[in-house]
C-alpha positions in Angstrom: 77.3 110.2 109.8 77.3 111.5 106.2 79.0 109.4 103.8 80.1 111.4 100.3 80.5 109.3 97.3 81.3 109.7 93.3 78.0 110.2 92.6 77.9 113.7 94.2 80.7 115.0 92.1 78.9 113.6 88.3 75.8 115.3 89.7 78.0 118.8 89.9 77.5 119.1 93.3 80.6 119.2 95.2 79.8 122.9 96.0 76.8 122.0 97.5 77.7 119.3 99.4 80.2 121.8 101.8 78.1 124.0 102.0 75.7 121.3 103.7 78.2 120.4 106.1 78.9 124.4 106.8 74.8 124.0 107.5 74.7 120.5 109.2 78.0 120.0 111.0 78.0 116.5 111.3 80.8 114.0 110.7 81.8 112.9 107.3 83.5 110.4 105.6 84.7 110.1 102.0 84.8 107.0 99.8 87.8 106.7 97.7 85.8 107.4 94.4 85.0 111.5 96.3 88.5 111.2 98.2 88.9 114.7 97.2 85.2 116.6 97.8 86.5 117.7 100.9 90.0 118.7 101.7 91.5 117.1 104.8 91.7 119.9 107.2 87.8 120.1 106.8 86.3 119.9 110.3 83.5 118.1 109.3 85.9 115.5 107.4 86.4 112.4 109.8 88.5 110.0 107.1 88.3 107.3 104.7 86.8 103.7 106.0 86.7 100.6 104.5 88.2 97.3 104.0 91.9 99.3 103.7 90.1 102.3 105.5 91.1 104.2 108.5 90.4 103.2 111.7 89.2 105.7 113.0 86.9 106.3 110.6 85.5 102.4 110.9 85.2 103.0 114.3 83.0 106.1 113.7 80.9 104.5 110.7 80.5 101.3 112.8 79.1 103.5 116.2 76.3 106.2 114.6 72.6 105.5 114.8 71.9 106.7 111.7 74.1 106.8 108.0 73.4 109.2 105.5 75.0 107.6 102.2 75.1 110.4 98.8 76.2 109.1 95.8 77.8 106.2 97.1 77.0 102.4 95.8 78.2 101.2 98.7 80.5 98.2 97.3 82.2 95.4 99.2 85.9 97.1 99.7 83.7 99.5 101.4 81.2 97.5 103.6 82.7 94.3 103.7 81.4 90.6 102.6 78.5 90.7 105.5 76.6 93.7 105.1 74.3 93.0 108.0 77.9 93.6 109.8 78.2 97.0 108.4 76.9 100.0 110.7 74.7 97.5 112.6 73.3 99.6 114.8 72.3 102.4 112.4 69.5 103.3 110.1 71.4 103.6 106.5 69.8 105.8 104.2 70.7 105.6 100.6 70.7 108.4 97.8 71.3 107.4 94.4 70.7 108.3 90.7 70.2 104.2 89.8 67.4 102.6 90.9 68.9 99.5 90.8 71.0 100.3 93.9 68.0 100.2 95.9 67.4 96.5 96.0 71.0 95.7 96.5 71.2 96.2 100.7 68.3 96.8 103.3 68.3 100.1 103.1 65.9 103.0 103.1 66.6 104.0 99.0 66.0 107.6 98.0 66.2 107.1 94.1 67.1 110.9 93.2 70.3 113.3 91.6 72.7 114.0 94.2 72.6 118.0 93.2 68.7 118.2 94.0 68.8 115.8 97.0 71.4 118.1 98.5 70.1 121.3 97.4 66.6 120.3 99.4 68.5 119.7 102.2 70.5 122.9 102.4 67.3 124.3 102.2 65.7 122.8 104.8 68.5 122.5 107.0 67.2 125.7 109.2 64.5 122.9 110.6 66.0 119.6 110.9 69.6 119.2 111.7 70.7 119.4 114.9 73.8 117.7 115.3 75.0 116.4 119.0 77.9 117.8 120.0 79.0 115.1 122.4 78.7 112.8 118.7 81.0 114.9 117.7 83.5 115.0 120.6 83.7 111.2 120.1 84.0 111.6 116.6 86.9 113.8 117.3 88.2 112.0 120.0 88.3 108.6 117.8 90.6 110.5 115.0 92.9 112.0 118.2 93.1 108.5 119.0 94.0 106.4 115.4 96.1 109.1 113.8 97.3 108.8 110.2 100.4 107.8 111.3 100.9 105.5 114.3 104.5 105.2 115.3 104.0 102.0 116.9 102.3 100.4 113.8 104.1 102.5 110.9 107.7 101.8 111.1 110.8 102.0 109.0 112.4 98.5 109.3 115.2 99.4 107.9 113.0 101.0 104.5 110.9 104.4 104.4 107.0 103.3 105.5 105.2 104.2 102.9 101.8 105.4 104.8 104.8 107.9 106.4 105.9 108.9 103.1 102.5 109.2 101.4 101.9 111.8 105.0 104.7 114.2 104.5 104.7 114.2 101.1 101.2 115.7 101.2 102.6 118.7 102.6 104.9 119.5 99.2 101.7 118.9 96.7 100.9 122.2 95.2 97.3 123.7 96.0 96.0 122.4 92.3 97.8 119.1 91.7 96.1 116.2 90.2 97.2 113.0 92.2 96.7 109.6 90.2 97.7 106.3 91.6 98.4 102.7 90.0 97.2 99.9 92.4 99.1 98.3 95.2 101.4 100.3 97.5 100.4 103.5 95.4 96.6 103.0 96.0 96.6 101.4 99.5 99.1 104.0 101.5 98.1 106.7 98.5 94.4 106.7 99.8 95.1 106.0 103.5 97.4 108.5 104.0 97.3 111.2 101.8 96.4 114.8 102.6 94.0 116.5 99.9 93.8 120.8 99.9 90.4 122.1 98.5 92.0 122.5 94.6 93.3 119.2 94.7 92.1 116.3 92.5 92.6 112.5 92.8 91.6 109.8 91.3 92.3 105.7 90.4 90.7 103.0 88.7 89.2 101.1 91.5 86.8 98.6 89.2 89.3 96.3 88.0 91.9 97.6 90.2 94.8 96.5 86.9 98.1 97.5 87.3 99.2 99.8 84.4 96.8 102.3 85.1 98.6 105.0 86.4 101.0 105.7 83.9 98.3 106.3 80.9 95.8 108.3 83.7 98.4 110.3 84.2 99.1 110.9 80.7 95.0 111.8 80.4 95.0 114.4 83.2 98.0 115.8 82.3 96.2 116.2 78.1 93.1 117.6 80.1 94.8 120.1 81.9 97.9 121.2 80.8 98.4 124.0 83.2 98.1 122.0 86.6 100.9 119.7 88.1 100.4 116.0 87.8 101.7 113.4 89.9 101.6 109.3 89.2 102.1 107.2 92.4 103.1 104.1 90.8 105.1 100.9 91.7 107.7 98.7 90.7 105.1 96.1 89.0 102.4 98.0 87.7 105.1 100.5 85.5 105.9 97.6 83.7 102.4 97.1 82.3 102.4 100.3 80.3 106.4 101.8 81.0 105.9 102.7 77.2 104.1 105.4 77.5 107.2 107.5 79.3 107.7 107.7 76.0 104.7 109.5 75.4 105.1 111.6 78.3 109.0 112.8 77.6 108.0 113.2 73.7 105.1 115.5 74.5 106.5 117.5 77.4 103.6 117.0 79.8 104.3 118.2 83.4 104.2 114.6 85.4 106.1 113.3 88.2 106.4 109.6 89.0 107.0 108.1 92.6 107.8 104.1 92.1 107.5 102.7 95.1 110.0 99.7 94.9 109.0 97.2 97.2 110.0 94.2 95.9 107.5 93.6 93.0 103.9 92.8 93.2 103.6 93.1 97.0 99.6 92.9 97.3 99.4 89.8 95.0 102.4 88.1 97.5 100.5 89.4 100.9 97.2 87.5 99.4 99.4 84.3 98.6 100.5 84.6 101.8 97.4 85.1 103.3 95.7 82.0 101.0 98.4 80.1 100.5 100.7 79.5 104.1 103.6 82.0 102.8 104.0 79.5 99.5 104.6 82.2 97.1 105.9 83.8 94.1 108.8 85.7 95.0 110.7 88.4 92.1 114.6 87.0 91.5 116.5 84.8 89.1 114.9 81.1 91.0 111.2 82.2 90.0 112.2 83.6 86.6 110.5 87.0 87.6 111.9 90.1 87.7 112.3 93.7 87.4 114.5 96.3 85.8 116.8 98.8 87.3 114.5 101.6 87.1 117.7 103.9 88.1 118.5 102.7 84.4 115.5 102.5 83.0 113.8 106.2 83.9 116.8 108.3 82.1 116.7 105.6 79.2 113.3 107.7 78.7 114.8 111.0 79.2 113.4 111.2 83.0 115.6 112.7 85.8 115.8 110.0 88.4 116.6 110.2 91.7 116.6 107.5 94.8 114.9 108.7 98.5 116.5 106.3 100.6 116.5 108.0 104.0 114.4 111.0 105.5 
């Protein structure tokens, strides 16, 4: 398994790193930093694992032999708190521009640039890779298995599923839009579920992980390039934490859309209380003294069209 991470994208090689897998043919997986270095119908692209990964691609990380890691610091939303858990039955080889990296797992460290790693591999690809096809029929049959969207897991309740949404929505995104996300809903179902073309770019802050993000990224993308489409997945809680730049936005004319994703306010900080805390938690109405606006009110306060998506 190949695993692609930022680091291949600041070392300009996100060219490169396709045409290896054209080369190589062996099953990839993304980390949400390189979500978009391959676009989804790639069929060397086997999905997105982690922590809030797919399950599919867990299943395929945690059965190869050996785990070819490019760019990628491997961090714990990725690999978990037990890294001797992680891939256990594989070699893991490491390729990264710090050094530093290397002494953070038990790992076989390649300290190197991403763009010259790959380029030596592309170039000796002619001797060394041959994939196994029955690999990759198990690959292929773990993805056929844990689609996207599972109707038995994703359901409506009686409210759109937002790993649904995220799914079709994918298929109105223009072929060069620039998807940024706020945290919560946005980012969980957002990088789950979404489905990236080649032009596509997408991006969060997923340091931190503070809510307020999207709004100003959004703003920044749509500043750097003011002839693509930008769309901000954001949610009920985190638009509060910046709504003022809407002003910004509406004043300057730049081309973003916003999907708020009303779910009852802050829903991953009540799903850890509830994990922590036996259901004890902070709830959003007029008992706790927390609430939210009626963004139906709000948006066109700002000058936004606003519209509610309430069934299918």
């Amino acid at each position: 398994v190949i695993i692609g991470g930022n680091g291949i994208r600041l070392s300009g090689a996100k060219k490169q790193f396709n045409r290896l897998l054209d080369y190589a043919k062996i099953p990839t997986l993304l980390t949400w930093s390189g979500i978009d270095l391959l676009d989804s119908e790639n069929p060397n692209f086997f999905g997105r694992f982690g922590l809030y990964g797919q399950r599919a691609a867990n299943f395929i990380v945690q059965n190869a032999d050996l785990v070819l890691v490019l760019g990628s610091r491997l961090a714990l939303p990725q690999v978990g708190y037990d890294f001797n858990q992680f891939a256990r039955g594989a070699k893991i080889i490491v390729v990264d521009i710090d050094e530093l990296e290397g002494t953070k797992y038990p790992v076989d460290f390649v300290w190197g640039d991403c763009k010259e790693v790959i380029e030596s591999l592309i170039q000796s690809s002619h001797m060394m890779w041959g994939y196994k096809k029955e690999w990759v029929n198990k690959c292929i049959e773990l993805k056929e298995r844990y689609p996207l969207v599972d109707e038995t897991i994703h359901k409506d309740n009686g409210y759109l599923n937002s790993y649904k949404f995220i799914t079709k929505m994918s298929d109105y995104l223009k072929d060069d839009h620039i998807v940024v996300t706020d945290m919560g809903t946005a980012l969980l179902s957002g990088h789950q579920n979404i489905k990236l073309k080649p032009n596509q770019t997408m991006f969060t802050s997923q340091g931190l992980g503070e809510m307020g993000y999207g709004l100003p990224a959004a703003l920044g993308a749509a500043l750097a390039c003011p002839n693509k489409p930008v769309l901000c997945m954001n949610c009920d809680g985190g638009m509060m934490m910046n709504i003022q730049e809407l002003h910004t936005i509406i004043e300057n004319d730049l081309p973003i859309k916003i999907i708020i994703f009303n779910n009852d306010g802050y829903l991953m900080i009540k799903h850890t209380q509830k994990m922590l805390f036996k259901g004890d938690y902070v709830s959003v109405n007029k008992k706790t003294g927390i609430g939210l606006p009626n963004y139906n009110k709000v948006m066109p306060a700002f000058g936004y069209k606003y519209y509610d998506i309430k069934s299918w």
